[in-house]
N, C-alpha and C positions, 0 to 999 in steps of 0.2 A: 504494500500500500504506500503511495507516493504521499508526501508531505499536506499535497494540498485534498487527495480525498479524507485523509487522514482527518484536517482542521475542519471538511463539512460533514463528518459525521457526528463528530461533536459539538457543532454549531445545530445543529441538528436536532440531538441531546436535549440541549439547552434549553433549546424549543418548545421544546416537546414536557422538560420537568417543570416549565413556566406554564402552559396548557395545564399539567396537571394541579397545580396550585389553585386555579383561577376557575376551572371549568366546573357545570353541572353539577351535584355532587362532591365539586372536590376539596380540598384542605381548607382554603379560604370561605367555602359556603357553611363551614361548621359553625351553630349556634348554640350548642349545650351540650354540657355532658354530666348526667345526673344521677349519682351512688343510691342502688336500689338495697334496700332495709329489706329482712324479711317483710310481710304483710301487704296492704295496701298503698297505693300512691297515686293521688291523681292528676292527672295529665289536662295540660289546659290552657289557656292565658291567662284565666283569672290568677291573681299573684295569690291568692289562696292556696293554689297547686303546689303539691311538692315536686312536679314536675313542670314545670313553668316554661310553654312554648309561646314565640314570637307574638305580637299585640295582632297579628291579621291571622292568626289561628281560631279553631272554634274556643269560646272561652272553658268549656269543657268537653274534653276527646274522648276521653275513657278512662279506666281505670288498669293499670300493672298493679301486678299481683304476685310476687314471689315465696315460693316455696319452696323450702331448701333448691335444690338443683333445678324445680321445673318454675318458667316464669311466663304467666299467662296477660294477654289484654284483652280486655271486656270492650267493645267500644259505644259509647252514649247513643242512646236511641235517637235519631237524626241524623248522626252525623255520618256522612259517607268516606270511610276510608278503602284503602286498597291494601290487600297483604301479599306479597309477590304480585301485582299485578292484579289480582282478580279481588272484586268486592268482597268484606267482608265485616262480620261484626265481634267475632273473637277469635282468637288463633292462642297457640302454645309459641312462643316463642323461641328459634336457636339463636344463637350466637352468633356473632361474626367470627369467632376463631372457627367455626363450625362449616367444612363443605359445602354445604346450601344452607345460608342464614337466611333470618326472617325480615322481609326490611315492610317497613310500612308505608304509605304514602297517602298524603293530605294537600291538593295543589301543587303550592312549588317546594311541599317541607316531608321530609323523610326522615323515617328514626330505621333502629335497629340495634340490638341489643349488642354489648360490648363486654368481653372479659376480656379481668387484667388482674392476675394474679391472685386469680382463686376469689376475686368480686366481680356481681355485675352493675352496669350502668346503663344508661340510654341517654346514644349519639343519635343530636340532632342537627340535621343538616335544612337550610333556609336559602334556595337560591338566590331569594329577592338580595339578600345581604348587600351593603354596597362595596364589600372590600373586596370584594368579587372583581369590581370595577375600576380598583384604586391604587393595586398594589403595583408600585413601579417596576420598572426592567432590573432583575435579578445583577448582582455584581458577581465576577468571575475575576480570578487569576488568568493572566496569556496563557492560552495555549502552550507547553512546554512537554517535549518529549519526552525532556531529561526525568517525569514521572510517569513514563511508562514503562514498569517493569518486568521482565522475564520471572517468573516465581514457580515454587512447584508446591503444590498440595498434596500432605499427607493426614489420612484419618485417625483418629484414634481409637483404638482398640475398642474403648467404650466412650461413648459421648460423654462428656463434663459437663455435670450442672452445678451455676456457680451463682452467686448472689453481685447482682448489678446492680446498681442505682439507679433509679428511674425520676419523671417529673414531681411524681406526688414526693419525694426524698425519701424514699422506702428501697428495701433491699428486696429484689423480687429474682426467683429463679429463671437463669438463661441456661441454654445448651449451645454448648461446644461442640464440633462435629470432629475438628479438626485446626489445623495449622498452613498458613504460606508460609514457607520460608525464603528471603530475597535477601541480596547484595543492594546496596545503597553506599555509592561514594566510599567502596573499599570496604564497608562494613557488614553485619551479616545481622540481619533481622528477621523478627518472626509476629505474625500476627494469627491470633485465634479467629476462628471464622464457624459460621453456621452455615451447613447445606443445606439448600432448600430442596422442593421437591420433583422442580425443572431440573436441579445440581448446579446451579448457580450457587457461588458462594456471596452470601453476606458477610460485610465487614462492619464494627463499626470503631471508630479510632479516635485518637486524638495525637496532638504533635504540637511543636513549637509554637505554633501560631494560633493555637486553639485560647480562647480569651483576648485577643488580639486583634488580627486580619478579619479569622473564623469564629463557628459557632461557639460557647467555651466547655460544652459538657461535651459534645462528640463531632463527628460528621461521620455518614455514612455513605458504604461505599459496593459495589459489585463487581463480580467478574463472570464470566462466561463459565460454562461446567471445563472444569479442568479434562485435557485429552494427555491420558498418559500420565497422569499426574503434574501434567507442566497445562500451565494457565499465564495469562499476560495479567497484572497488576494494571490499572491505570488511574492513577489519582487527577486527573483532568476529569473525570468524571466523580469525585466527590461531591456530595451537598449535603448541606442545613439537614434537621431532621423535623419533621414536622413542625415538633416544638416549638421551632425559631416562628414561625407564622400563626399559631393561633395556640389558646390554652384551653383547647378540648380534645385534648390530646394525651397518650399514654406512653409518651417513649420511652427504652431502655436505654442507657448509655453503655460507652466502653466500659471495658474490664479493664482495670488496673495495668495487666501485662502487656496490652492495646497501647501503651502511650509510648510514643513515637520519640528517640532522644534528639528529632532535627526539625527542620523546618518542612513542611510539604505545602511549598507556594503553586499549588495546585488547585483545580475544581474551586465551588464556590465560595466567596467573600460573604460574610456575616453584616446586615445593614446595622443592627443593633434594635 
C-alpha cells in the first residue's frame, strides 16, 4: 500500500468515527442512563418518574419492573410504543450485552436495557438532541507511519480476569484474551488485549500524552484478526472512548500494565 492510499483510508476512518458520534442512535443522541433498583420504576417526563424521559415524551410510558435477573415493561394504556419494531404493550426485556437485545421505541426516542457489571440501567437515546448538530470537527494527530507497527499476538493459556476502573470509579471485571508484543524505537513492548468474536483485537491504552494532547483515563484502539499470529498495530487509528462525549456512558479503562513508557502522537486529540 503506497503512502497516499495508505492516508485515504484513514481519512476515511475519520469519517466515518465522526458519523458515528453524530448519527441516528449514536453516542451524541444519548439522553439518560438510569440505575434500575429491584421493584418498580416509572418511566415518563413527568419529573415525578424515577425514570425521567425528554419534556416531548409521553408524561407517562410505562412502568420497568425488575426482578432479580428478569426485567419487565408494562406500557401505559394509550401510549403506542414499539418493541423491536412491532407494536406492543409489554415485553420481558434482554440486555444489550445480550445477542438480540430488546430496544424500545417512542418517535424519535429509544431505550434498551444496559448491563454493567452485574447492574442494570436504561439507555436513553433522543434524536431530536441538539448536540447531534453541534459537535465540531474531531482533532487528530498527522498522519504518521512511524505508529504503524508490525506486532505478533499470542493467547493465553487461560483468559485473565482483572479488575479495571471504569467511569462510575469502580473496579469492574475485564478479560484478557491475550498479549501484542512490539518493538518501539529499539524497545520491546507489550500490551494486553481482548479478542472479540470477529478476532479483532481490542486495545485499550494509555501513554505519554494521555492527560495532555489525549483522553486522560485511556484511548482505545483495534487491529485486524491476527494471520499467523502476526497483526499490524496502528495507532493512527486510536480515539477518545465514548466517555470523552457524553456521561451516559459505561466505559472500562486500561489496565495498569497498558500504560505506555512514550509518547504515541498518534490517532485522536482530546478537545477537553
Amino acid at each position: 500500500m503506497n503512502i497516499h492510499e495508505y492516508e485515504k483510508q484513514i481519512l476515511e476512518w475519520r469519517a466515518w468515527r465522526y458519523n458515528e458520534l453524530v448519527r441516528e442512535d449514536g453516542w451524541l443522541a444519548l439522553a439518560g442512563l438510569f440505575w434500575l433498583n429491584n421493584g418498580r420504576s416509572l418511566v415518563g417526563s413527568n419529573p415525578m418518574c424515577e425514570i425521567t424521559l425528554p419534556e416531548h415524551a409521553p408524561t407517562f410510558l410505562g412502568i420497568i419492573e425488575v426482578k432479580g435477573k428478569t426485567v419487565r415493561l408494562n406500557v401505559a394504556q394509550g401510549v403506542k410504543v414499539e418493541v423491536n419494531g412491532r407494536p406492543a404493550q409489554k415485553a420481558i426485556l434482554r440486555s444489550s450485552s445480550e445477542p438480540k437485545p430488546t430496544f424500545i421505541t417512542w418517535g424519535h426516542m429509544r431505550m434498551v436495557l444496559h448491563e454493567h457489571a452485574g447492574r442494570y440501567a436504561l439507555r436513553i437515546w433522543d434524536n431530536q438532541r441538539s448536540q447531534r448538530h453541534s459537535l465540531p470537527p474531531l482533532k487528530w494527530f498527522p498522519i504518521n507511519k512511524h505508529f504503524r507497527l508490525n506486532a505478533r499476538y499470542r493467547r493465553y493459556p487461560d483468559a485473565k480476569i482483572s479488575g479495571q476502573s471504569d467511569t462510575l470509579g469502580d473496579l469492574v471485571e475485564d478479560r484478557m484474551d491475550g498479549y501484542l508484543s512490539f518493538n518501539f524505537e529499539g524497545e520491546k513492548h507489550k500490551l494486553d488485549v481482548t479478542e472479540l468474536k470477529d478476532h479483532r483485537l481490542f486495545i485499550k491504552f494509555k501513554d505519554l500524552t494521555s492527560g495532555k494532547e489525549t483522553y486522560p483515563a485511556s484511548r482505545y484502539c483495534y487491529t485486524a484478526p491476527a494471520a499467523d499470529g502476526k497483526v499490524v498495530l496502528d495507532f493512527n487509528y486510536a480515539y477518545s472512548p465514548p466517555c470523552a462525549f457524553t456521561e451516559y456512558v459505561t466505559c472500562i479503562f486500561a489496565p495498569p500494565q497498558n500504560h505506555l513508557p512514550f509518547r504515541v502522537e498518534a490517532g485522536e486529540i482530546y478537545r477537553g
